[in-house]
N, C-alpha and C positions, 0 to 999 in steps of 0.2 A: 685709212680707207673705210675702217668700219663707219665713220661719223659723215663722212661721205653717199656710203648707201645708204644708212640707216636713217635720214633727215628726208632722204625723197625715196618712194614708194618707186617713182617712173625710174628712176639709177638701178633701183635692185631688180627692176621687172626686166628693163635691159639688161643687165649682169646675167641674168637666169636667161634669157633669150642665147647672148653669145653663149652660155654655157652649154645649152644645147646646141646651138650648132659646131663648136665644135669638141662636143659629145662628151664633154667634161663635166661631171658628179661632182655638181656646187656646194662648198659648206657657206652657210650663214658668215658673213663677216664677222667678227668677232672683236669687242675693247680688248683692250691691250691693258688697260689698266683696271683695279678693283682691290677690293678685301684681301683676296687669296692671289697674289701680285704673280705667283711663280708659274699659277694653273693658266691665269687669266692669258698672260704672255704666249705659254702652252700653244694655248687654242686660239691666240691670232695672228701665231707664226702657223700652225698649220694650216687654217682656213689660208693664210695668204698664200701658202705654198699648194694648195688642190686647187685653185682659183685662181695662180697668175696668169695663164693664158689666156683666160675668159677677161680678167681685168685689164691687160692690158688693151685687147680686142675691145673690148666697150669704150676706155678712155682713148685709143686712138679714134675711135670713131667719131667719139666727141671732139677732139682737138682737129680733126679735120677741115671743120672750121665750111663744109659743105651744108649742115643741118641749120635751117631756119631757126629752130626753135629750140637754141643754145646760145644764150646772151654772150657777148664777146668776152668779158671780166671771168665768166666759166671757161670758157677755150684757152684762156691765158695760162688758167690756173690749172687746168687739166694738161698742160703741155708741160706746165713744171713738176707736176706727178711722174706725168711718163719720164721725164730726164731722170728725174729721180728712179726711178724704178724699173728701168731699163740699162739702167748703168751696171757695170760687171762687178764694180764694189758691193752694192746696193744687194745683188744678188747674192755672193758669195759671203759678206759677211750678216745677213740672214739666214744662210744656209746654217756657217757654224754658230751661232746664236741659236738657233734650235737645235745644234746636238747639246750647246750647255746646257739651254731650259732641259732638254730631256733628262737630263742627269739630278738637275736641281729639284726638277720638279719629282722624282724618286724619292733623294732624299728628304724632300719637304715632307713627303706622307710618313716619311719614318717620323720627322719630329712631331705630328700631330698623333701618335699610337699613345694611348694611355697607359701602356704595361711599358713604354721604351724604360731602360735604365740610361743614367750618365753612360756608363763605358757601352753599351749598343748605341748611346745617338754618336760618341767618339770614334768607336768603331764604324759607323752609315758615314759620317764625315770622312775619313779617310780611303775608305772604300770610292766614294765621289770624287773626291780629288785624286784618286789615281787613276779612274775614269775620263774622267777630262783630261789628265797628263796622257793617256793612249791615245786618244781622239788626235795628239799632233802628232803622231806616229804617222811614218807613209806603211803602216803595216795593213796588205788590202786584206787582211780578215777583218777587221775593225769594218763596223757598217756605221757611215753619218750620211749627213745629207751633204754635208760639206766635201766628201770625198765623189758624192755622186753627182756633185754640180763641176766638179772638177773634170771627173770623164767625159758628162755629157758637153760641156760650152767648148765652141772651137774658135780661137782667134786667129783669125786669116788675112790675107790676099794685099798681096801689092801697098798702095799709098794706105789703105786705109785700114783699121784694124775694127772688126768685129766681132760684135759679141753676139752670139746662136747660143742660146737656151730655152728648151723645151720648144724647140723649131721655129723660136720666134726673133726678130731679128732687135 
């Protein structure tokens, strides 16, 4: 998505339109990939997670297929987004994908410390990995995102099963 806004000025100026209307504090899109691969991830699973409601409102606008002045070959491709990213997988396993970066991206700042010793970076490693082993716990003290995506999406009603997250269908 970042390469998305970030190539047309008018994409992000719409993104920041939906985002205020519905009243959602935009973060900047964000690569996904870079130097620092663990931070970079970081920060554009979180942009995508303060921004899905706004992004998706922008791209269904687009794929509406109502706007003149959206060549057909972009409404295709924007409707393959939204499947994408409307999907309850798509969501869910983003959610927990950023409790691991959380964790990774902790340990990562222990191995960049210049006093770490071997047994403190062995000890930050196992420390991590029994962090992420709680995270599959249904223990609700544990806070992720992956647990909060679980309370909030409701799959419902008769023939057809839906997914509701963040009010959005």
């Amino acid at each position: 998505m970042c390469t998305f806004y970030q190539r047309s000025p008018k994409r992000l100026r719409e993104l920041k339109t939906a985002g205020k209307t519905l009243a959602v504090s935009l973060v900047k899109p964000a690569k996904s990939e870079g130097t620092r691969w663990i931070d970079h991830k970081r920060k554009a699973l979180t942009a995508m997670d303060r921004n899905y409601a706004a992004i998706i409102t922008h791209l269904e606008d687009i794929a509406s297929g109502e706007r003149e002045d959206i060549k057909a070959d972009d409404v295709a491709k924007v409707k393959g987004y939204l499947k994408v990213m409307k999907a309850h997988k798509f969501v869910m396993y983003a959610a927990m994908y950023q409790d691991i970066v959380k964790q990774l991206a902790i340990l990562s700042k222990c191995f960049q410390s210049d006093t770490s010793s071997i047994n403190e970076v062995q000890i930050d490693v196992e420390v991590t990995l029994s962090q992420i082993e709680e995270l599959k716990k249904e223990d609700p003290e544990v806070d992720s995102h992956l647990k909060a995506f679980q309370e909030e999406v409701k799959l419902t009603e008769g023939d057809q099963t839906l997914c509701l997250f963040g009010g959005l269908r």
